[in-house]
FITOR-128713 format. One record per residue: x, y, z of N, C-alpha, C, O in turn; residue in one letter. Coordinates in steps of 0.05 Angstrom, whole numbers, plus 5000, padded with zeros to 4 digits. Layout:
// FITOR-128713
XYZXYZXYZXYZA ...
This chain:
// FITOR-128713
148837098485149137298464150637538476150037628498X 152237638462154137898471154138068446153638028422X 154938328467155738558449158638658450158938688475X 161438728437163638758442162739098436161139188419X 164839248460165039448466167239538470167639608493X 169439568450172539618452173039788467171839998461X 174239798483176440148491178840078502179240018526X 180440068482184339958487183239728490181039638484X 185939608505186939248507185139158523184938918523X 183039308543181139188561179139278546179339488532X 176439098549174139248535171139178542170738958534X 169039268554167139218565165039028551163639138535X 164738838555162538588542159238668559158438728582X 158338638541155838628549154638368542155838258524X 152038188554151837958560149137958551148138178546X 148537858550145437838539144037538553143537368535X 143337458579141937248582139737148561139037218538X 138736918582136836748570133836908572132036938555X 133936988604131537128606131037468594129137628597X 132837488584132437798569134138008584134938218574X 134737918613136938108629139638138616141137948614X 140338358609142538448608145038548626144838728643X 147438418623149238478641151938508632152238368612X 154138638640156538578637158438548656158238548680X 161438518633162938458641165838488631165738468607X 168838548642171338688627172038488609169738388608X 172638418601174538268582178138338579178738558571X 180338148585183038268573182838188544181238038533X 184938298534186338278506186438048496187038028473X 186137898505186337568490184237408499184137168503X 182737568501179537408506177537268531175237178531X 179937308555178937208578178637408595179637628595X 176337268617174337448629176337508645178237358652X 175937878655177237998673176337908711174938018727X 177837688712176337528742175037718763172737728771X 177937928773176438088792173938238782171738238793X 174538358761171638598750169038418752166938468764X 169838158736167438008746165837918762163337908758X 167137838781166837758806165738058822163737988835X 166038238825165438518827162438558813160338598825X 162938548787160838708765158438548773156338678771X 158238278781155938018784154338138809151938138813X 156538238825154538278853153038608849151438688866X 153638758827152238998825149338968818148838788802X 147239128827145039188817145239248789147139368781X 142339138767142039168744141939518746140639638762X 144139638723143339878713146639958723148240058706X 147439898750148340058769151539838761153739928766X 151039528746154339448735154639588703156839548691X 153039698693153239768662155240018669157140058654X 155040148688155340478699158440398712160440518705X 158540178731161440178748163140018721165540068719X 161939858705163739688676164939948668167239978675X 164040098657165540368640168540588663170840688661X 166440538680168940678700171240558709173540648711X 170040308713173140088728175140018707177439948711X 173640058681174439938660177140168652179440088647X 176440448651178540688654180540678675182640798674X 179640488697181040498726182940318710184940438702X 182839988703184539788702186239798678187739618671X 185940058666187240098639189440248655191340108662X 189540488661190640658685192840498697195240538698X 191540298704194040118731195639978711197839888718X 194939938683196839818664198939988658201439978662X 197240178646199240358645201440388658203640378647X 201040438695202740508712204640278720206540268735X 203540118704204939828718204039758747205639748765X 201539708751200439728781198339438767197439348745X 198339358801195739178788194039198823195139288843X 191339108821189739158835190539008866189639058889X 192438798858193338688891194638848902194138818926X 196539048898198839218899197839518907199039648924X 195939608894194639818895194939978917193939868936X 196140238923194740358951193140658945192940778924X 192240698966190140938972191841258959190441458954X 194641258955195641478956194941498910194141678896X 196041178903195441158883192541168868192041278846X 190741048884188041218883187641418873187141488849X 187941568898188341808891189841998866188642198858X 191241968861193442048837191342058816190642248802X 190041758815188041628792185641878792184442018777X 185841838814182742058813182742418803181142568793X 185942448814186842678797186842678765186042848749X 187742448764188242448727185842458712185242628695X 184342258719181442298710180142628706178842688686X 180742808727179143008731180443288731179843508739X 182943128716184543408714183843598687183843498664X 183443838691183144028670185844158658186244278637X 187344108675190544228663191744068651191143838655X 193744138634195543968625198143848649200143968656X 197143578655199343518662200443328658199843278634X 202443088671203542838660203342738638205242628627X 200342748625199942568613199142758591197842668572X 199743008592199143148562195943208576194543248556X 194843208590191143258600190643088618191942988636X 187743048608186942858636187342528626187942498602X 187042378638187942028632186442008600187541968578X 183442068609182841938589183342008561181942168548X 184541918555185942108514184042118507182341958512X 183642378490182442488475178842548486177042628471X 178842488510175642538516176342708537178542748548X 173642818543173343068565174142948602172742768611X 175343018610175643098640172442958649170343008638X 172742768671170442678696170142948697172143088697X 166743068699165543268717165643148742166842938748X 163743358760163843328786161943088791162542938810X 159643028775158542828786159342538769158042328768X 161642588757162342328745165242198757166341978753X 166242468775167842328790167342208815168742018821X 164842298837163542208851162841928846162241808867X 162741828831161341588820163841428811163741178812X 165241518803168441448802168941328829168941088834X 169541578850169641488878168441208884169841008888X 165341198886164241118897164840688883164340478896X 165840718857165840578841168540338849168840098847X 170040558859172540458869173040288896174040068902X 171340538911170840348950169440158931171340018924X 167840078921165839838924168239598917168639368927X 169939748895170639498875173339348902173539108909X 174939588912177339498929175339368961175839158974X 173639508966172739258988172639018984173938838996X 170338988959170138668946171938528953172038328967X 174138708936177438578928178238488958179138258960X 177938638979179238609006176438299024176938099036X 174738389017172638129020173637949017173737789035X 174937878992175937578976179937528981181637398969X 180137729008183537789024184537879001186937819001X 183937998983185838098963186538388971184538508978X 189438558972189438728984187438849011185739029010X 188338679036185738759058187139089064185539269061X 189739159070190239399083189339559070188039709085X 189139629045187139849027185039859034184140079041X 183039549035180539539033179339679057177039769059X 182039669086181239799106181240029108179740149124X 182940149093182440469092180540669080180540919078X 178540429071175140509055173740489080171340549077X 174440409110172540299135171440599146169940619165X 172440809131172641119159169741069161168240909150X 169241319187165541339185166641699195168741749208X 165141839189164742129194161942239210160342049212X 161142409218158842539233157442569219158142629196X 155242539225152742639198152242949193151543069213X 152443079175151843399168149043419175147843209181X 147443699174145143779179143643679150141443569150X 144843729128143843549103143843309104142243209089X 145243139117145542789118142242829129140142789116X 142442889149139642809173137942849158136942659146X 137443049155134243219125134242939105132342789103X 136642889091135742719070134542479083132242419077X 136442309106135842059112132642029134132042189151X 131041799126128741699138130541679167132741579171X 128841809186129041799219132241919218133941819232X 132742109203135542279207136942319232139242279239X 134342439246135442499281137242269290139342339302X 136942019287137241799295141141759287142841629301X 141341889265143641869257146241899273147042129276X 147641699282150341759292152841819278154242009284X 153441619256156341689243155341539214153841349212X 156541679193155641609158159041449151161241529159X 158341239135160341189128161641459108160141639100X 164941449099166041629080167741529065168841319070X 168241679047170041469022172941749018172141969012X 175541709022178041829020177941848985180041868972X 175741858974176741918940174242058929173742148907X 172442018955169942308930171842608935173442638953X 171242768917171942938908170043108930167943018939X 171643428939169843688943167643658934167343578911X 165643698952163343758943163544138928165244288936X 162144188914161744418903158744508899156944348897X 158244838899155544818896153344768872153844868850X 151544648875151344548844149444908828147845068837X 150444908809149945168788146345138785145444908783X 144245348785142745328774141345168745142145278725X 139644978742140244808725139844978693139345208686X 140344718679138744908645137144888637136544678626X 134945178635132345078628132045088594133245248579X 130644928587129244908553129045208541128945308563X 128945368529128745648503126045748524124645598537X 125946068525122146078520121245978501122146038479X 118845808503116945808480117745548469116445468449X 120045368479120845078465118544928469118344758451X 116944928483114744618483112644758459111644588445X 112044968454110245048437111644968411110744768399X 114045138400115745048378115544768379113244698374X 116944568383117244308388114544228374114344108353X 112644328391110044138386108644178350107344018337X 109544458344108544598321110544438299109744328278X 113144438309115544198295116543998289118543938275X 114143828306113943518313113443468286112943658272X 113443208274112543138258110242908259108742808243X 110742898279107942608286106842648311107842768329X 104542538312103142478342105342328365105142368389X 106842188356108342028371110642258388111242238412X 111642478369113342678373111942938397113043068415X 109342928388109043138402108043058430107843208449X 107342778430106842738451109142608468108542478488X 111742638459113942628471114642858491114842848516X 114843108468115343338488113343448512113843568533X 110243338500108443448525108543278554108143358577X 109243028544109742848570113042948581113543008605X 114242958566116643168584115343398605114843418629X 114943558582114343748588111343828617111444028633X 109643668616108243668638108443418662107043428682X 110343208656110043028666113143038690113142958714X 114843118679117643178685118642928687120142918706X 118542678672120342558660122342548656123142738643X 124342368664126142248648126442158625124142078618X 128642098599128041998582128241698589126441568578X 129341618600129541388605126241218614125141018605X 125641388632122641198648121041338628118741248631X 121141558607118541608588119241378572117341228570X 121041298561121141038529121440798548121240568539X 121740828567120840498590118040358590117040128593X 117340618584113740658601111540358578111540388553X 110340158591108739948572106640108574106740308587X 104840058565102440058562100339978583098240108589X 101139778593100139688619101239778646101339638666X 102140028645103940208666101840468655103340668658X 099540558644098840678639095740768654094240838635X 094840788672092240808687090941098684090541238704X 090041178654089041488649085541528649083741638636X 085741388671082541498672082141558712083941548728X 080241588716079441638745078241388760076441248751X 079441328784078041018794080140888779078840748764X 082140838774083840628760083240378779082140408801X 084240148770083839868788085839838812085339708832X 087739938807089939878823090240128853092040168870X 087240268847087040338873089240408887089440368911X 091040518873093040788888093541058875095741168877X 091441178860091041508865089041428841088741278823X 087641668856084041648844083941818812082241768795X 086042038808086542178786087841958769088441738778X 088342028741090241918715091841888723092341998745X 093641708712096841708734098241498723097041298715X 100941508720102041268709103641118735103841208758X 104740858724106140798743109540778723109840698700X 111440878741114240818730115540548740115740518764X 116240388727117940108735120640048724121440038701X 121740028744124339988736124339638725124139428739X 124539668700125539348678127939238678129539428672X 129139038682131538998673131038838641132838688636X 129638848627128638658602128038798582128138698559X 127239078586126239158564127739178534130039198529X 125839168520127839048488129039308482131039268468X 128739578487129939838482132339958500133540178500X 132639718515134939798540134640018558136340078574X 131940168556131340428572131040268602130540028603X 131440428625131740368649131140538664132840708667X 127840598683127640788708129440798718130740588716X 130941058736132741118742131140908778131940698788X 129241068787128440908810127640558811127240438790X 127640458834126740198830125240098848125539858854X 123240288861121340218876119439948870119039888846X 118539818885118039458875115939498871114539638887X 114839368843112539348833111739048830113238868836X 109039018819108038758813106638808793106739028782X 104738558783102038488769100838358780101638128782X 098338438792095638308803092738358780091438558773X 092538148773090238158761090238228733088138278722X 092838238719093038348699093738698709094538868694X 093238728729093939028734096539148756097039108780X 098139348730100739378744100339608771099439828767X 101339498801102339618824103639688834105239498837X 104539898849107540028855108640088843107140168825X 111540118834113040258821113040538830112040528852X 113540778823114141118831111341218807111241258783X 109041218830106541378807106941728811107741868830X 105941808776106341978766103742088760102141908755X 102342358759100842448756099942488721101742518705X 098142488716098642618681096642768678094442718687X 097443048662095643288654094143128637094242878632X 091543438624089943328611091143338582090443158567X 092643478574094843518554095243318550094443268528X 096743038565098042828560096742638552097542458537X 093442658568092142498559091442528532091142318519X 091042758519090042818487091942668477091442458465X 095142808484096342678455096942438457097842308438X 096642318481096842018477094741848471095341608466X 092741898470090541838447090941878418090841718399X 091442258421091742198383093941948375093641798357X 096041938391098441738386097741478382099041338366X 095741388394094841128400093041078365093640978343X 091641158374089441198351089541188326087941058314X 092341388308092541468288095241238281095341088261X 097141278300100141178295100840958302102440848287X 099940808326101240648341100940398318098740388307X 102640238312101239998301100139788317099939788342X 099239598299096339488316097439198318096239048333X 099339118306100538768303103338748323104738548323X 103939028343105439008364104938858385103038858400X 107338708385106638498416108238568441107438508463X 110238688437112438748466110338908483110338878508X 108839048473107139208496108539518500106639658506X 110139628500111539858498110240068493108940048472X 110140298505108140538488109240658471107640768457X 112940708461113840858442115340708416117240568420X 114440738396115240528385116440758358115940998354X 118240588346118940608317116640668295114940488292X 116340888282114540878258114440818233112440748222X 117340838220117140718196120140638188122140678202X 120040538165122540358160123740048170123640028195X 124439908162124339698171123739548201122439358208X 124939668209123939628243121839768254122239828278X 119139858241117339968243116139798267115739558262X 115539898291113639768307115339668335114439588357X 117339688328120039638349119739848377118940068371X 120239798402121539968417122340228407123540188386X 122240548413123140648417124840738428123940888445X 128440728426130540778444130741078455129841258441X 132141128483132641308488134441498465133641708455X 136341398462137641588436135941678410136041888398X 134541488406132341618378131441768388131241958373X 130041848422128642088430130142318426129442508411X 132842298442133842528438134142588416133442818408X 135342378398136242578367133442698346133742808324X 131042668358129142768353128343038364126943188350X 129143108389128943318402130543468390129543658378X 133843418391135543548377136043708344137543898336X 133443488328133243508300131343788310132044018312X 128643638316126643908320126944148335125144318333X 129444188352130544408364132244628340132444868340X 133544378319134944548296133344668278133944868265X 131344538277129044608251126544878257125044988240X 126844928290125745098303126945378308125845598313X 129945288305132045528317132545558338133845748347X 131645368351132145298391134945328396135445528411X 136845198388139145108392139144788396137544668381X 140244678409140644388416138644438438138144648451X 137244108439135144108458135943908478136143678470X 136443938501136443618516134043658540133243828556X 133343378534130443288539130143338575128043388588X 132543318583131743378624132243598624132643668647X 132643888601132144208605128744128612127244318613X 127843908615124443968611123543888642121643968654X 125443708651124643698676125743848702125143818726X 127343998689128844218706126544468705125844618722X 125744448685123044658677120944668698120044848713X 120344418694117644218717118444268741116644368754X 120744238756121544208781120944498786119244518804X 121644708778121544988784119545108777118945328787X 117544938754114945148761112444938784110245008791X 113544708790111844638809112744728838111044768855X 116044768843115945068870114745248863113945378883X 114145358841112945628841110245658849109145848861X 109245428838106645428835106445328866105245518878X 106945188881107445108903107545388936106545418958X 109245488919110145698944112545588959112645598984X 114745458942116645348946116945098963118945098977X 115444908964113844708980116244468965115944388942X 118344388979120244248964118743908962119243758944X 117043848986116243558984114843648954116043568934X 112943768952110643788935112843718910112843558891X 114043828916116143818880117343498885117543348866X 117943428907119643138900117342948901118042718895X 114542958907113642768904111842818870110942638856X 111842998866111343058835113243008811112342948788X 116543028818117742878793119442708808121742698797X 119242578830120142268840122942328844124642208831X 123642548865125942518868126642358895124742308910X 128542288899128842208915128342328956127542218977X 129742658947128742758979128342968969128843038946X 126843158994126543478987129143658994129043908993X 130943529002133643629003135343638973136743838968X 135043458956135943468936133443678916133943778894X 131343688927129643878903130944188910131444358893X 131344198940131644418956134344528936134244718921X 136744338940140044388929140044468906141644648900X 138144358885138944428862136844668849137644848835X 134144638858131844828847132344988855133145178842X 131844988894131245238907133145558911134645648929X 132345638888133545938880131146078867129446018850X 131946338885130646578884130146508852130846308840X 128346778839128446918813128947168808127047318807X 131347258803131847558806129247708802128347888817X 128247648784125847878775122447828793120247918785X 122747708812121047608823119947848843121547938859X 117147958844116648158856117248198887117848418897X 116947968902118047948929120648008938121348118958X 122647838906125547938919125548218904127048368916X 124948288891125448598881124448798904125748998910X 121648738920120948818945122948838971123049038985X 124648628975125648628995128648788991129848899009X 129448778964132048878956132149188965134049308974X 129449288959127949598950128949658980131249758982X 126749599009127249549028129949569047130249659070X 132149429026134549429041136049729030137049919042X 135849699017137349988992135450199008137050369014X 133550259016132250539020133750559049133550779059X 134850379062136650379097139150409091140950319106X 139750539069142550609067142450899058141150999040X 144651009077145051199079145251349048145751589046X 
């Protein structure tokens, strides 16, 4: 079973196995599989070919355009590619490649980059263009940030590097939610199901993705759970490749089922907040003849009882942000929220924060959270301090 996904003469197929995994793959113009993309897209991790299909897929349109094809390719042309993508000026092409859509940001050209070494190594794997594939081989010194992020850092001699990520830049303080949005929201909600969307955002620091992932049996809200890895309420996050709503944990720490009871995956703590409204949710709303197991489901209208998709979340957030006077709401202003009041509450303790909303290191909580608060009495103290030593 497939899904057709047009964009120009190449167009991304999505696949639908037997066992419920989803996958894709390019397609040309007259119906046959794009061999290299394929051959490429098969060896990617679930989640991680849906993400390089959309990019390569802008890449192999590009080389049509230019009259280039991927045996021929070199590094200087790469590059060019990677300009066009990310260009904000008008140039060659009237803007950036892609007509009529916005310019790669910075972290969508990174991923561009990174999308490309994978695809031209492959390519050079299978002798197709090897001299390119060798100019993806550099290795560079490790930075004082490489070491911090990586397990046994010290240890580090040389990181591989890719000739097409872009400048790093510094990343901007993130965007937090309105004052007063989780209260609004909750007063705005229209169901138990709604409000206990925003409070599990909102106290849990969630993703949307691993909140509408989340089964039921990934749920351990009492004390003493069975699975005997944290004695408080706590969920566990699992990364699915099956789920009928297509939501996907961003992490994929390995889990199981023993005993009927789910283990591992990235556990999450849950307030007592979360526990209420996911009771009232349960209790009042949930229907009772559901079999997928899922905790967010559809409430009414024909597909009542269905999966809840990530996009129905947001355009729920978005509705109840208009109906509040919020502005537009997007649902990770809530975990940008979380991340910065658990440094606060912390005393700027960056593990405490990455092992509270599952980031990956305390280097990345450090890069993006860790900023002062202008109005914060310490830095207003020390400012005072410097100003009274001037003449």
């Amino acid at each position: 079973m497939a899904g057709r996904l047009v964009m120009g003469d190449l167009r991304v197929q999505e696949v639908l196995g037997s066992d419920g995994r989803r996958a894709v793959t390019i397609m040309n113009a007259d119906g046959s599989v794009h061999a290299a993309a394929e051959g490429f897209l098969r060896d990617c991790a679930g989640g991680t070919d849906r993400t390089y299909g959309y990019l390569l897929v802008d890449h192999l349109r590009w080389l049509e355009f230019e009259g280039l094809v991927p045996e021929t390719v070199r590094l200087q042309d790469l590059r060019r590619y990677m300009g066009a993508v990310g260009a904000e000026f008008r140039g060659p092409y009237g803007g950036a490649w892609r007509v009529g859509k916005r310019p790669y940001g910075q972290s969508s050209l990174e991923t561009a980059a990174a999308c490309l070494k994978a695809f031209y190594r492959h390519q050079g794997g299978r002798g197709v263009n090897p001299q390119l594939a060798e100019e993806f081989k550099g290795v560079r010194l490790p930075t004082k940030a490489d070491r911090r992020r990586a397990f046994l850092g010290h240890t580090l001699r040389e990181l591989p590097t890719n000739p097409l990520r872009p400048a790093g830049t510094v990343r901007r303080h993130p965007k937090m939610p309105p004052d007063g949005a989780r209260r609004e929201l909750v007063k705005a909600g229209g169901s138990a199901r709604d409000r206990m969307v925003v409070t599990w955002l909102a106290d849990g620091g969630f993703r949307i993705g691993e909140l509408c992932g989340l089964h039921l049996a990934d749920l351990h809200l009492r004390e003493g759970a069975a699975c005997g890895e944290c004695r408080t309420a706590h969920v566990h996050i699992c990364h699915r490749e099956t789920n009928p709503n297509r939501s996907r944990a961003k992490t994929k720490h390995p889990w199981r089922v023993e005993a009927e009871t789910v283990r591992g995956g990235a556990i999450r703590r849950v307030s007592p907040a979360m526990i209420h409204t996911y009771f009232e949710y349960v209790t009042v709303e949930y229907p009772r003849d559901t079999t997928h197991g899922m905790l967010l489901v559809q409430l009414h209208g024909p597909r009542r009882g269905e999966p809840w998709a990530p996009a129905a979340a947001r355009g729920m957030l978005r509705r109840a942000g208009l109906r509040s006077e919020l502005g537009r709401i997007n649902p990770h202003a809530f975990r940008h929220a979380f991340a910065s009041a658990v440094l606060d509450a912390s005393g700027g303790n960056t593990v405490v924060a990455r092992d509270a909303g599952g980031w990956a290191s305390a280097a990345t909580v450090d890069e993006i959270y860790g900023h002062v608060d202008v109005h914060d009495p310490v830095f207003s103290a020390a400012l005072s301090a410097v100003w009274e030593q001037r003449p």
